[in-house]
OpenMM code with the backbone's topology and positions (N, CA, C; nanometers):
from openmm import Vec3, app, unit

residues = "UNK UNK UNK UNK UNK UNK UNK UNK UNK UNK UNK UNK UNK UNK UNK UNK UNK UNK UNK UNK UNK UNK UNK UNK UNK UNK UNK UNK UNK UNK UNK UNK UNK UNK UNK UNK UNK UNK UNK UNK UNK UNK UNK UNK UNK UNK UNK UNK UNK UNK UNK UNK UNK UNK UNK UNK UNK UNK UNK UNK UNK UNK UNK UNK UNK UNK UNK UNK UNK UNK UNK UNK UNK UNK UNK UNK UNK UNK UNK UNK UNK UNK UNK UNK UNK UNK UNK UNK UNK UNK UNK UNK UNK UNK UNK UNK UNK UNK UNK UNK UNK UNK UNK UNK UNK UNK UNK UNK UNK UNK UNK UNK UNK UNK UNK UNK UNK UNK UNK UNK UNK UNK UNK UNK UNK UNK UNK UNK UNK UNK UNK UNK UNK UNK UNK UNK UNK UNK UNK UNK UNK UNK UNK UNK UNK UNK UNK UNK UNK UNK UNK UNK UNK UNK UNK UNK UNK UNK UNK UNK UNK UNK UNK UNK UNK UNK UNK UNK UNK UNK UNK UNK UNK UNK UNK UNK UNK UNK UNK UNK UNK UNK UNK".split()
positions = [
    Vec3(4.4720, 9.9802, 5.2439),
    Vec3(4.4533, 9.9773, 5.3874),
    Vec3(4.3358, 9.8834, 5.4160),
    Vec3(4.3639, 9.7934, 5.5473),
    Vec3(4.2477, 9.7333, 5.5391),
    Vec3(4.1158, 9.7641, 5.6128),
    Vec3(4.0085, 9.6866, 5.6535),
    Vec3(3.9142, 9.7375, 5.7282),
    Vec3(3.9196, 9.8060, 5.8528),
    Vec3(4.0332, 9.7103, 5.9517),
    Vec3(4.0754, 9.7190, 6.0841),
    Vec3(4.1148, 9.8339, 6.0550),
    Vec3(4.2594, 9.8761, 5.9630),
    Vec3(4.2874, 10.0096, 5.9827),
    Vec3(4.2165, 10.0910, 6.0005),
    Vec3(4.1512, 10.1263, 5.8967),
    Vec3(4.0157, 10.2256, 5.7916),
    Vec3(3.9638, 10.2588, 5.9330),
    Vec3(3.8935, 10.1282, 6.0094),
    Vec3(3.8488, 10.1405, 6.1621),
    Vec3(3.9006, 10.2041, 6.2421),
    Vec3(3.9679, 10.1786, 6.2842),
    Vec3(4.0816, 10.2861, 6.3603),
    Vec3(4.1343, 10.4150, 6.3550),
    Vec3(4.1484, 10.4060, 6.2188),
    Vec3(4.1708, 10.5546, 6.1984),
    Vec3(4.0624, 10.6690, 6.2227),
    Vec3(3.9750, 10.6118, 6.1843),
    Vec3(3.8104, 10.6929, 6.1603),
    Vec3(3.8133, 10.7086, 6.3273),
    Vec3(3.8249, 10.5898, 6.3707),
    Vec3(3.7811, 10.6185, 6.5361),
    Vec3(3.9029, 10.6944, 6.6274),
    Vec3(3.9558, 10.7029, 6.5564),
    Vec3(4.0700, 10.8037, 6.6629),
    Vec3(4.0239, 10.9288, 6.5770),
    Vec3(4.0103, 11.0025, 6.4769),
    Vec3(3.9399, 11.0763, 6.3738),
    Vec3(3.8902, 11.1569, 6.4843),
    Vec3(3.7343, 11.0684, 6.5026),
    Vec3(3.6658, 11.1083, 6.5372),
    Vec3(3.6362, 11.1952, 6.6904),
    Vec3(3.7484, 11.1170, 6.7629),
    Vec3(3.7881, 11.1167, 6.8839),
    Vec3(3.8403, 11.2663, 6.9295),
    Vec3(3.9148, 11.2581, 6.8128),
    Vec3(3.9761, 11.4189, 6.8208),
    Vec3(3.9342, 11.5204, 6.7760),
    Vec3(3.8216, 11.5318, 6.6853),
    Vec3(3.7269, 11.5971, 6.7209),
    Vec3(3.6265, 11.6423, 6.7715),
    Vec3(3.5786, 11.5657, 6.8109),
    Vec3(3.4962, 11.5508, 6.9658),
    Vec3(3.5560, 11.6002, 7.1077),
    Vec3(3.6716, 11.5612, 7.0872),
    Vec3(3.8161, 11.6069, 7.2175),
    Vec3(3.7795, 11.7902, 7.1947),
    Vec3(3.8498, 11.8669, 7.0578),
    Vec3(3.8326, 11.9605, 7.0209),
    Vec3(3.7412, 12.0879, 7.0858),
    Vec3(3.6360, 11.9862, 7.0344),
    Vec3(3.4735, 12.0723, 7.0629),
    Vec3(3.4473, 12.0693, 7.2133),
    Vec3(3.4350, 11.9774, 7.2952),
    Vec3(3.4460, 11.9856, 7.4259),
    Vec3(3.5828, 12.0603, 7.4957),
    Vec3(3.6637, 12.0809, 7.4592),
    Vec3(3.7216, 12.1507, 7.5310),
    Vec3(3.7230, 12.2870, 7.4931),
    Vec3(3.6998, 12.3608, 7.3520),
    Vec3(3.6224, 12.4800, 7.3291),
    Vec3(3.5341, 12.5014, 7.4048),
    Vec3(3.4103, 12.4044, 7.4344),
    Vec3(3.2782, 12.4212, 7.5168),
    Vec3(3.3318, 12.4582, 7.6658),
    Vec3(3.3769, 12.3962, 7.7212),
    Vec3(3.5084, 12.3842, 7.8284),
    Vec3(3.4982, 12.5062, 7.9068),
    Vec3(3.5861, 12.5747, 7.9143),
    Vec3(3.6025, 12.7187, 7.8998),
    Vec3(3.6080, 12.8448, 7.7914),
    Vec3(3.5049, 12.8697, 7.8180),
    Vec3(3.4715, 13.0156, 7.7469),
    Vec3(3.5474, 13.1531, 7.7127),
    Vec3(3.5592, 13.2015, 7.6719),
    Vec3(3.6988, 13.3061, 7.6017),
    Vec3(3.5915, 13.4043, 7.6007),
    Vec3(3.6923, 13.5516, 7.6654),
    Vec3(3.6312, 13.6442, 7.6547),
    Vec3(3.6875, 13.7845, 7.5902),
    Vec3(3.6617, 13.8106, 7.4800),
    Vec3(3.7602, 13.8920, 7.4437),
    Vec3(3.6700, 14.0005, 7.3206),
    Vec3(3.7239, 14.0888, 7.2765),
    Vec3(3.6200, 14.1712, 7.2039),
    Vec3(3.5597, 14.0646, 7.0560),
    Vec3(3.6273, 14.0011, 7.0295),
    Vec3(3.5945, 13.9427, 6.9154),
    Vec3(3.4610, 13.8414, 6.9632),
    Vec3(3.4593, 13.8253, 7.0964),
    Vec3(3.3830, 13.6514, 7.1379),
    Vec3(3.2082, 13.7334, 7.0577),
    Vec3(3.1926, 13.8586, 7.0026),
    Vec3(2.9934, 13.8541, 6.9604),
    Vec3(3.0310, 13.7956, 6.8113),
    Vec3(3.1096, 13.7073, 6.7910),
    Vec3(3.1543, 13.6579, 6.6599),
    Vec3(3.1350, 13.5258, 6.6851),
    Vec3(2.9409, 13.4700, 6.6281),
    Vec3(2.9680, 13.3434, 6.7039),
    Vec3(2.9585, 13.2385, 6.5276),
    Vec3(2.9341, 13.2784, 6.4144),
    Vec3(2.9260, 13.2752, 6.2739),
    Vec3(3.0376, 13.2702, 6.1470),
    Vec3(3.0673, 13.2344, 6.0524),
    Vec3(3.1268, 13.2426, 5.9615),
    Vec3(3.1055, 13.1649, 5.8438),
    Vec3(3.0490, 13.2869, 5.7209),
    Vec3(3.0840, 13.1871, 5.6010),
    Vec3(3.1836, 13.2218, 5.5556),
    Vec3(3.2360, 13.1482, 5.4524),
    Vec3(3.3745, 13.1228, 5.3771),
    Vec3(3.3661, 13.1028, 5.2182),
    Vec3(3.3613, 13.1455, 5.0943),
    Vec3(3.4030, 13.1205, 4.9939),
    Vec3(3.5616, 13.1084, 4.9161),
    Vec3(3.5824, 13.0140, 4.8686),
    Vec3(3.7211, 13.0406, 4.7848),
    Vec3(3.7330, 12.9767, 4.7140),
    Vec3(3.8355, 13.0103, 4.5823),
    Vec3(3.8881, 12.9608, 4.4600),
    Vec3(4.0021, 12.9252, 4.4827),
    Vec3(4.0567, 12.8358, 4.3860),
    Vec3(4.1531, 12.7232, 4.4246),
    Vec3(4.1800, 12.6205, 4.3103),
    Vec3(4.2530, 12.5426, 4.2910),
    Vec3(4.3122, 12.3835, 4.2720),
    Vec3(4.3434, 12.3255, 4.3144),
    Vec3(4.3346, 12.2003, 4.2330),
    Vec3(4.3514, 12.0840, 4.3310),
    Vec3(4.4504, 11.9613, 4.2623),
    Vec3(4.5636, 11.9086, 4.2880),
    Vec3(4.6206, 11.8166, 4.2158),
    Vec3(4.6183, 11.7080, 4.2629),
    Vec3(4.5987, 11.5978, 4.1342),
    Vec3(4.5935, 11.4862, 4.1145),
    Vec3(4.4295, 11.4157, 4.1629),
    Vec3(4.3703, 11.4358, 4.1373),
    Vec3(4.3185, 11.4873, 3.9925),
    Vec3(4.3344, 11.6328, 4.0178),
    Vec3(4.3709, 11.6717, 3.8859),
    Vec3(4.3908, 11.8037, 3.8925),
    Vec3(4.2616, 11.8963, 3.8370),
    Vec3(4.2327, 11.9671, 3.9584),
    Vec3(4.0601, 12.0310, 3.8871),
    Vec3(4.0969, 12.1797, 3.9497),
    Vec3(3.9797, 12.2721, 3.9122),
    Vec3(3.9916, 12.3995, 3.9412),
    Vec3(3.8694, 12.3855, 4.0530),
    Vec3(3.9072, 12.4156, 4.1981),
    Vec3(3.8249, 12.4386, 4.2977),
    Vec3(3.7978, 12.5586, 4.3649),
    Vec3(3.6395, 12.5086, 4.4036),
    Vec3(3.5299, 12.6355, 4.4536),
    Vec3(3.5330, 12.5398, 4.6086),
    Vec3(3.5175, 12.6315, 4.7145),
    Vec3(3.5184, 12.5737, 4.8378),
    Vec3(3.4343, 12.6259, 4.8922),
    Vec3(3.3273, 12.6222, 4.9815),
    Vec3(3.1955, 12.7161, 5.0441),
    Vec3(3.1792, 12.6469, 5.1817),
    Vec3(3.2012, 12.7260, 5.2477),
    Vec3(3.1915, 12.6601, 5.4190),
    Vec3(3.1029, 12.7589, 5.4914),
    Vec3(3.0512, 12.6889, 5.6079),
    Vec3(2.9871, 12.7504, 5.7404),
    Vec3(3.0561, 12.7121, 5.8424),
    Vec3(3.0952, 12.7911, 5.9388),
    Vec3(3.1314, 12.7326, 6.0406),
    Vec3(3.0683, 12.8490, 6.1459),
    Vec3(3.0952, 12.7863, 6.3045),
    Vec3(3.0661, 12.8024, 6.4574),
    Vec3(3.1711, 12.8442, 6.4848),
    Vec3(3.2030, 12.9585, 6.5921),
    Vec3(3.3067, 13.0104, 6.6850),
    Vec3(3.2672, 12.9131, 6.8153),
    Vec3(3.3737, 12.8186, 6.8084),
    Vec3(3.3373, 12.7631, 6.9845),
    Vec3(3.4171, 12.8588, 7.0758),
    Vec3(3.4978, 12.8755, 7.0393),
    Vec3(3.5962, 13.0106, 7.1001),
    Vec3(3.6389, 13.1284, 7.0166),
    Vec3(3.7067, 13.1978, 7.0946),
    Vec3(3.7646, 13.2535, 6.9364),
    Vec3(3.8871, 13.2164, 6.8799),
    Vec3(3.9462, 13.0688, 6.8940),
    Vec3(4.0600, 13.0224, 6.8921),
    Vec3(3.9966, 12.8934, 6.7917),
    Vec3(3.9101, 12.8670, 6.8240),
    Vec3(3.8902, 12.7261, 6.7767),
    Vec3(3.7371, 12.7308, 6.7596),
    Vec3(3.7404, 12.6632, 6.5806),
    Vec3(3.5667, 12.6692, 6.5134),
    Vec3(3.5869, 12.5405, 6.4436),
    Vec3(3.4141, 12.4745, 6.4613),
    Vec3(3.3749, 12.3964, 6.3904),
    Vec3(3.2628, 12.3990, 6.2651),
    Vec3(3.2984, 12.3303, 6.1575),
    Vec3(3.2326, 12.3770, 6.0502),
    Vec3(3.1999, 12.2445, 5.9517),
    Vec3(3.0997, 12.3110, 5.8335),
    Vec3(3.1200, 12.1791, 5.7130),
    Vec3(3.1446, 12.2803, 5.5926),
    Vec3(3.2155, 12.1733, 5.5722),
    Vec3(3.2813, 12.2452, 5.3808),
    Vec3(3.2155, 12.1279, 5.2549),
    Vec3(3.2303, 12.2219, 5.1439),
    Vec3(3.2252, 12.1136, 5.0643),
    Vec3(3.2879, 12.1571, 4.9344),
    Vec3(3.4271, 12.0895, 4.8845),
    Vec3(3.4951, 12.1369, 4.7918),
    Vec3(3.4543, 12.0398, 4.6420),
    Vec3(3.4422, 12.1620, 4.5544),
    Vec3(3.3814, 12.1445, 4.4391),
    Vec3(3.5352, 12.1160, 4.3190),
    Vec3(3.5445, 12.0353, 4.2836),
    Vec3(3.6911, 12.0152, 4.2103),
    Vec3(3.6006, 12.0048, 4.0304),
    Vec3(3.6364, 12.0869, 3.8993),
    Vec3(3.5881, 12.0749, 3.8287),
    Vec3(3.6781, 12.0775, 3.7169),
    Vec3(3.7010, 11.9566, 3.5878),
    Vec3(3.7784, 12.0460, 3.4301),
    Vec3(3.6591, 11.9153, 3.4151),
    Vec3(3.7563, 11.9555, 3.2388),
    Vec3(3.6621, 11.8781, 3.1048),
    Vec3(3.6235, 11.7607, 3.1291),
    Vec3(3.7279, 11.6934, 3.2088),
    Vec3(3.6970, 11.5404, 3.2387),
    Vec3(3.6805, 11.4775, 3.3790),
    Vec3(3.6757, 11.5643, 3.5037),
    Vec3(3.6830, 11.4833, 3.6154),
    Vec3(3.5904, 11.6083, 3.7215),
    Vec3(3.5073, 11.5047, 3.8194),
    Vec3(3.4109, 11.6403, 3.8873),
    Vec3(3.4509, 11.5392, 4.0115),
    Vec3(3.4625, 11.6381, 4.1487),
    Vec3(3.5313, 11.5906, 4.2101),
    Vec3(3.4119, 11.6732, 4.3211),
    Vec3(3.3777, 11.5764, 4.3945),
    Vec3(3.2945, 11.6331, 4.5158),
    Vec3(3.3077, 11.5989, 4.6407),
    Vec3(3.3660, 11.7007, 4.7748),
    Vec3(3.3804, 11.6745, 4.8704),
    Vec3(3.3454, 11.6935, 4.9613),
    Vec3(3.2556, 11.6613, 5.0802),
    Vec3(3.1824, 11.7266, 5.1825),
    Vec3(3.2369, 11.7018, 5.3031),
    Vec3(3.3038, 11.8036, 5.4123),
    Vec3(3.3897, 11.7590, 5.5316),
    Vec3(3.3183, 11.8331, 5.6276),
    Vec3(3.3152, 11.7625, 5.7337),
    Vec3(3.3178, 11.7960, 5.8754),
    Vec3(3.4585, 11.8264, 5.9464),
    Vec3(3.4254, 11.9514, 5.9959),
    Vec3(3.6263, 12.0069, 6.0108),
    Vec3(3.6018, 12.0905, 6.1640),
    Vec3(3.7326, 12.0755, 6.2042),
    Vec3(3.7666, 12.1837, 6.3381),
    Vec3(3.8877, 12.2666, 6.2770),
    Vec3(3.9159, 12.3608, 6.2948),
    Vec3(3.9623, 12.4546, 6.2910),
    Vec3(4.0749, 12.5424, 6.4229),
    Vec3(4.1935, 12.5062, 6.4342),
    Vec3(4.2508, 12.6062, 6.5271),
    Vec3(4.3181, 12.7728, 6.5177),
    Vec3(4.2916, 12.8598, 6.5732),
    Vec3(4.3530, 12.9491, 6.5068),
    Vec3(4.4354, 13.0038, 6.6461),
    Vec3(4.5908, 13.0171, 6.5487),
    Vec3(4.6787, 13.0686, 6.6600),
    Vec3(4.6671, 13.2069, 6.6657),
    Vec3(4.7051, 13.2848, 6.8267),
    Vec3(4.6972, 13.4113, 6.8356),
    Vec3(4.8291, 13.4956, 6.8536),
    Vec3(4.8461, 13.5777, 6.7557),
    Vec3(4.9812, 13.6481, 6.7473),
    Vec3(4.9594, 13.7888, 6.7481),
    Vec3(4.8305, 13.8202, 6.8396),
    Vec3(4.8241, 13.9860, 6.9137),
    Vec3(4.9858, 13.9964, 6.9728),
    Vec3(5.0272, 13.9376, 7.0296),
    Vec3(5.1279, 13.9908, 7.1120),
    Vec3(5.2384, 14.0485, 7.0637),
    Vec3(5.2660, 13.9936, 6.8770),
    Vec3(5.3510, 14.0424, 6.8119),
    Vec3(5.4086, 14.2069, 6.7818),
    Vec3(5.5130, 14.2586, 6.8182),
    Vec3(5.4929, 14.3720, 6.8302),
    Vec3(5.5017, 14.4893, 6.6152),
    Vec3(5.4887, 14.3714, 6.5692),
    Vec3(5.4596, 14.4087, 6.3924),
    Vec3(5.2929, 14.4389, 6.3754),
    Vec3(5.2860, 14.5339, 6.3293),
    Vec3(5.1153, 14.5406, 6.3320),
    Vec3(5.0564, 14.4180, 6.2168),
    Vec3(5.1287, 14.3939, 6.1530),
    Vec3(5.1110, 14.3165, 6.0099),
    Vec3(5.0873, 14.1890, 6.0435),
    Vec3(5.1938, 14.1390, 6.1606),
    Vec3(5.1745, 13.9889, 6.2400),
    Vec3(5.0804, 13.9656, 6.3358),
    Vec3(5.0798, 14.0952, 6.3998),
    Vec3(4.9654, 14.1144, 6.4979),
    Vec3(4.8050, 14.0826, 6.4377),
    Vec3(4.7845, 14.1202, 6.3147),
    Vec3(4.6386, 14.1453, 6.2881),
    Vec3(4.6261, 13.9957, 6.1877),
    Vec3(4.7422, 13.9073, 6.1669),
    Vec3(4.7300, 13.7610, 6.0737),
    Vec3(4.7256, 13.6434, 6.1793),
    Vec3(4.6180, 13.6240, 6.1194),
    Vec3(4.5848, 13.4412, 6.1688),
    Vec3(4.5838, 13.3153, 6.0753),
    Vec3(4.7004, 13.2960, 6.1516),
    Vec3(4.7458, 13.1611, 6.0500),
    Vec3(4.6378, 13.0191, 6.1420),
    Vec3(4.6288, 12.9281, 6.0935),
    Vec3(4.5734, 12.8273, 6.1575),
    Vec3(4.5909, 12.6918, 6.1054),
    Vec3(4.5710, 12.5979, 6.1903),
    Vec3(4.5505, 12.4567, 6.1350),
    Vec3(4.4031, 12.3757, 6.1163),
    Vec3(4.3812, 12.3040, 6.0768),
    Vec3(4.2600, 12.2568, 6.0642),
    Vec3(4.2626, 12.0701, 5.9776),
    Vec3(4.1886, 12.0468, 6.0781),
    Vec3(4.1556, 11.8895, 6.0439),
    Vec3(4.0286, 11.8375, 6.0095),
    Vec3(4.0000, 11.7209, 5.9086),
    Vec3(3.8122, 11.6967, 5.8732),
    Vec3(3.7762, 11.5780, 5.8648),
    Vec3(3.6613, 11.5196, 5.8626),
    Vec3(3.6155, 11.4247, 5.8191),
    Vec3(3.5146, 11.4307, 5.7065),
    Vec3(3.5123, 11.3120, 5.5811),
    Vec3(3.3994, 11.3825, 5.5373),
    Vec3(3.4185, 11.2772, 5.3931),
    Vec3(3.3200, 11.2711, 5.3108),
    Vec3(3.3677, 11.1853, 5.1519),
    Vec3(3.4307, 11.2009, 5.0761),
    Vec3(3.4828, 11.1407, 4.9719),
    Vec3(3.4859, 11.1889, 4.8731),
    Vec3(3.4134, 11.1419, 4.7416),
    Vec3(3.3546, 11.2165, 4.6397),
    Vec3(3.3088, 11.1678, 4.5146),
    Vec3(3.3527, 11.2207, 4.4067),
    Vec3(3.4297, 11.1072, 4.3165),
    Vec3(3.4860, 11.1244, 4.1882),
    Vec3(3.4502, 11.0652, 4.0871),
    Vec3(3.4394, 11.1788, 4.0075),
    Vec3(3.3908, 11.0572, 3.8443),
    Vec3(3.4913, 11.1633, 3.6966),
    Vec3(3.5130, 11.0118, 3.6319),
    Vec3(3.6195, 11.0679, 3.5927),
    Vec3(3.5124, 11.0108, 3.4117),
    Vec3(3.5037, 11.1197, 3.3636),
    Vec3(3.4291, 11.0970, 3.2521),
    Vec3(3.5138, 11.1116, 3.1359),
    Vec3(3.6076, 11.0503, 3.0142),
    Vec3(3.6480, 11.0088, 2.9184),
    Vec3(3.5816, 10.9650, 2.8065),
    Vec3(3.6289, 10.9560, 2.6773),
    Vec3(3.5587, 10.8746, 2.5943),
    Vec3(3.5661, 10.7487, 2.5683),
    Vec3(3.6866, 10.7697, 2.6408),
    Vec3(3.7064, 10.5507, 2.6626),
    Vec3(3.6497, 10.5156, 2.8178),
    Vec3(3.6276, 10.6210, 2.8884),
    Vec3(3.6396, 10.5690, 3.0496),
    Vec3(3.5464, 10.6883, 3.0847),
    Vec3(3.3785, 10.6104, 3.1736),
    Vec3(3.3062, 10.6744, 3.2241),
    Vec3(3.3034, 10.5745, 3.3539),
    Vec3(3.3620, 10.6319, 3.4300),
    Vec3(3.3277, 10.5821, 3.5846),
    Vec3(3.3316, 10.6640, 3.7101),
    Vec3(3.2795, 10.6350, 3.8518),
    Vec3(3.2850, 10.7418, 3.9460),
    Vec3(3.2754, 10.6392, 4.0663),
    Vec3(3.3230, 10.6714, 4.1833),
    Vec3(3.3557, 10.5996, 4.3213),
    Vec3(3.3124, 10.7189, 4.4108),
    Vec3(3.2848, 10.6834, 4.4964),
    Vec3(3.2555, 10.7355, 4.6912),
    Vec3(3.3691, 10.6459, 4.7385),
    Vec3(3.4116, 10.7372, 4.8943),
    Vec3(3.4921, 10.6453, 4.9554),
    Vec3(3.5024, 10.8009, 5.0932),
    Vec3(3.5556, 10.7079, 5.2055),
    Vec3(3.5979, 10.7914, 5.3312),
    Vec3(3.7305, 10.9226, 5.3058),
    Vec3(3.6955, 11.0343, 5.3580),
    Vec3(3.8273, 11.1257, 5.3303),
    Vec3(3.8647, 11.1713, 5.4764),
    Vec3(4.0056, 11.2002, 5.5256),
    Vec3(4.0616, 11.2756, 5.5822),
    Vec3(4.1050, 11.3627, 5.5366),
    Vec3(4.0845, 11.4858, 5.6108),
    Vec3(4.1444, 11.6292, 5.5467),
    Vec3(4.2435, 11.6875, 5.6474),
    Vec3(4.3393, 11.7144, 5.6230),
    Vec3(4.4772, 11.8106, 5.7214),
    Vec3(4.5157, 11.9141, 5.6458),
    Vec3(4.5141, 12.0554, 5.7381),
    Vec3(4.5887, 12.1488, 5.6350),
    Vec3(4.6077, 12.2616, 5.6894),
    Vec3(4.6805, 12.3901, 5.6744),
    Vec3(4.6867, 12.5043, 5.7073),
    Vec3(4.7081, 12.6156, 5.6239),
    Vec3(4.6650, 12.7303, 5.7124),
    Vec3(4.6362, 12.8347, 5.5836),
    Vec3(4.6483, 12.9668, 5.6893),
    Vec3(4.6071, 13.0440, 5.6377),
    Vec3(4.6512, 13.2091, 5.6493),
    Vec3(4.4507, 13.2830, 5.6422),
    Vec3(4.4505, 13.3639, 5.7268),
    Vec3(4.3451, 13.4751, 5.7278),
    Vec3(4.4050, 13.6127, 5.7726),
    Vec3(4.3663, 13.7366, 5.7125),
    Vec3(4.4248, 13.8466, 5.7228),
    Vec3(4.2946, 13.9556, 5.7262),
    Vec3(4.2398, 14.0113, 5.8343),
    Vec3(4.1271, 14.1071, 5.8289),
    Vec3(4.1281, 14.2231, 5.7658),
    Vec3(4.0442, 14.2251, 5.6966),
    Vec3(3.9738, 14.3536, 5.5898),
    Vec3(3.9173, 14.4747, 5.6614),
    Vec3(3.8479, 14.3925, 5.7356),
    Vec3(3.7579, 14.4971, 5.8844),
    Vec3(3.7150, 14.4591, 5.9755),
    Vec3(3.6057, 14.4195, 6.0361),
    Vec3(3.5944, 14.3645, 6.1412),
    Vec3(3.5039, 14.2357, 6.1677),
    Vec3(3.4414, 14.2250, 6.0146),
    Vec3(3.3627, 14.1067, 5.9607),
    Vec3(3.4167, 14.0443, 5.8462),
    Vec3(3.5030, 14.0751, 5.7765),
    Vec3(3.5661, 14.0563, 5.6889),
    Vec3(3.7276, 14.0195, 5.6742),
    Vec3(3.7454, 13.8999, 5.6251),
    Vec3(3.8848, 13.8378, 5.6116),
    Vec3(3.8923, 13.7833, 5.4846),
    Vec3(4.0323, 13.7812, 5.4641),
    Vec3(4.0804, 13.7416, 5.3032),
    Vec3(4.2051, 13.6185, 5.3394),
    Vec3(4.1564, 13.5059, 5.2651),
    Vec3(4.2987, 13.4446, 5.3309),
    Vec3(4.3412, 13.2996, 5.1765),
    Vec3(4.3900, 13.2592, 5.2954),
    Vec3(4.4592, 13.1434, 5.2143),
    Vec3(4.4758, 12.9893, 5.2758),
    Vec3(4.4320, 12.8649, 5.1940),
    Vec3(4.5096, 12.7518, 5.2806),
    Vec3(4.5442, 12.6438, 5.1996),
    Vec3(4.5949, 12.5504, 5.2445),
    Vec3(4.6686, 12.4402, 5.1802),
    Vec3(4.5994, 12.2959, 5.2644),
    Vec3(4.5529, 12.1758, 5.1961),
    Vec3(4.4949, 12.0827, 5.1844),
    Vec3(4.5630, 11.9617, 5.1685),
    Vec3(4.5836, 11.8575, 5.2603),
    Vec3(4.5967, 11.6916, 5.1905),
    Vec3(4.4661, 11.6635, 5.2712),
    Vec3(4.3944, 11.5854, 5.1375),
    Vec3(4.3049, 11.4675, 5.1483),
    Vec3(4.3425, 11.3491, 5.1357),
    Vec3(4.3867, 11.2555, 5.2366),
    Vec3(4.3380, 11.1443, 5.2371),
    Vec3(4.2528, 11.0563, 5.2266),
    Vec3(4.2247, 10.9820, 5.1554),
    Vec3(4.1379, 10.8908, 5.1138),
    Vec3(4.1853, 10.7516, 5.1573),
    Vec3(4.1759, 10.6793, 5.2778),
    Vec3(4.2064, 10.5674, 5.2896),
    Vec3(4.1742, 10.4313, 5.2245),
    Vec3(4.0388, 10.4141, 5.1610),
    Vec3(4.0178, 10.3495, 5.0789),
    Vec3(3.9818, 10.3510, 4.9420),
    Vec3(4.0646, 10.4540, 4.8951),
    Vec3(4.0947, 10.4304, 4.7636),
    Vec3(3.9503, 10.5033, 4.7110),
    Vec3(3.9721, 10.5978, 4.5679),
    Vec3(3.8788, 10.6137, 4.4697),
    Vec3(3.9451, 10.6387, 4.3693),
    Vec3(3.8895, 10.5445, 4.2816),
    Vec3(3.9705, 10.5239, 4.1183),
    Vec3(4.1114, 10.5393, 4.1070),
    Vec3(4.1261, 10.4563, 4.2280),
    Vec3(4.2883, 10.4575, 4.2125),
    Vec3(4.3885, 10.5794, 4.2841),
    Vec3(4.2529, 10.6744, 4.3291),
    Vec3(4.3219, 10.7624, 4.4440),
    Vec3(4.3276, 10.7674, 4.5913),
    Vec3(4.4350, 10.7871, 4.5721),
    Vec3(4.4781, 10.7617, 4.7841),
    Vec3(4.4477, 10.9030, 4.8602),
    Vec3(4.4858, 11.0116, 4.7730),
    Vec3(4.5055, 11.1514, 4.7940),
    Vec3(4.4871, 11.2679, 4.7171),
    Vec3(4.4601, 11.3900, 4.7990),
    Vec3(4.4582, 11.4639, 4.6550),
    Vec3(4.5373, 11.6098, 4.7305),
    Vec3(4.5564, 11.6931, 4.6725),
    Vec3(4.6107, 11.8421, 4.7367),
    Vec3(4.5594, 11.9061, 4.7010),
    Vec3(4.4641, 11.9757, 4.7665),
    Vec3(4.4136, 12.1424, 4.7496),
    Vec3(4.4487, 12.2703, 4.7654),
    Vec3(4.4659, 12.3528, 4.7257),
    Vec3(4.4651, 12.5031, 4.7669),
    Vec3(4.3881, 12.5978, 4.7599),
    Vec3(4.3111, 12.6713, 4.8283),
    Vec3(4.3046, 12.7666, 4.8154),
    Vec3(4.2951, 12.9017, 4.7809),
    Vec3(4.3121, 12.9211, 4.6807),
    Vec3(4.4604, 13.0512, 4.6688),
    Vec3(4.3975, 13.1764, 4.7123),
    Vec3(4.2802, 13.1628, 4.7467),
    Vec3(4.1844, 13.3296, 4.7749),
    Vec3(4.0834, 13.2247, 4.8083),
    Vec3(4.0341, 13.3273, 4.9475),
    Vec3(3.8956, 13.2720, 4.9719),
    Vec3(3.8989, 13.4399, 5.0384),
    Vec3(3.7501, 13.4752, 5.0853),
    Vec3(3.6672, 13.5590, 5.1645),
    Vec3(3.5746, 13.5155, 5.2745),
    Vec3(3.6069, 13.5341, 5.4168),
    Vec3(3.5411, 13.4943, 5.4632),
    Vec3(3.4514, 13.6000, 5.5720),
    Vec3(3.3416, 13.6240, 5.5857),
    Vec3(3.2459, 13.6852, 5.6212),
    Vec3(3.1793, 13.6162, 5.8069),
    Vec3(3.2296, 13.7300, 5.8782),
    Vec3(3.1817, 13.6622, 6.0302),
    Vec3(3.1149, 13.7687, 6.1091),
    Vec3(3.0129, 13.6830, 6.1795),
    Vec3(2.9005, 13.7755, 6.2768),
    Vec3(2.9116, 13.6847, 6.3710),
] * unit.nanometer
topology = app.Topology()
chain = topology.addChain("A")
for resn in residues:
    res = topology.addResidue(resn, chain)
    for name in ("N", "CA", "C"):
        topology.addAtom(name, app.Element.getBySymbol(name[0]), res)
């Protein structure tokens, strides 16, 4: 991709998250959940191509209770490749109170989009090298409440990398368990 693109993309990127957050700010939501203005997040996971075993640790903001902004930073680790990612992300979460299943009622599935690096180094005995480069993140996942500060969930990850690191365009993450903790 070239510069112009890379440009463009980043700036519409950015655009829409900024769009996001102002219209969270926007109008205010009032509902028993809104003294929930906090959240951290831990989870375990993988990641293919490079294929590593990932740790994910986030903070994020309730701008509503529909929609949070946060930074992550996913830790991708095996014998030969350490994979470090730090994103700036929004977060939507759809609301399915209305469902009359208590099971659907109390799950929040959501989408979520990021900005943010990536750093890879891929250490071999023939091949020690490592790159930075721009990442996009898109993905969706699952949260299911424990209690009333407490959620257990799940999500799914493409990183884009528009300009390339060591030959990567992309990578896929999951998830497979995280805990996430909100005040």
């Amino acid at each position: 991709m070239n510069r112009l693109h890379s440009t463009v993309v980043l700036a519409l990127a950015c655009q829409l998250m900024m769009s996001s957050i102002a219209i969270a700010q926007a109008v205010p939501a009032v509902t028993a959940d809104s003294e929930k203005l906090w959240g951290l997040r831990g989870g375990l996971g993988f990641t293919a191509d490079p294929g590593t075993f990932l740790l994910n640790f986030e903070a994020e903001r309730f701008m509503r209770d529909e929609v949070t902004v946060g930074v992550a930073i996913h830790l991708g680790v095996d014998d030969d490749n350490l994979l470090v990612s730090p994103i700036l992300f929004t977060r939507y979460i759809f609301d399915l109170s209305g469902s009359t299943n208590d099971l659907v009622k109390k799950t929040k599935p959501f989408v979520q989009a990021g900005l943010g690096f990536t750093y890879l180094e891929v250490d071999t005995r023939s091949l020690n090298k490592d790159d930075t480069n721009f990442l996009m993140s898109f993905g969706f996942g699952l949260d299911y409440p424990l209690n009333s500060t407490i959620d257990v969930g799940s999500r799914m990850l493409i990183n884009v990398i528009p300009g390339e690191v060591l030959n990567e365009r992309l990578y896929f993450s999951w998830e497979v368990v995280s805990i996430r903790y909100s005040w």
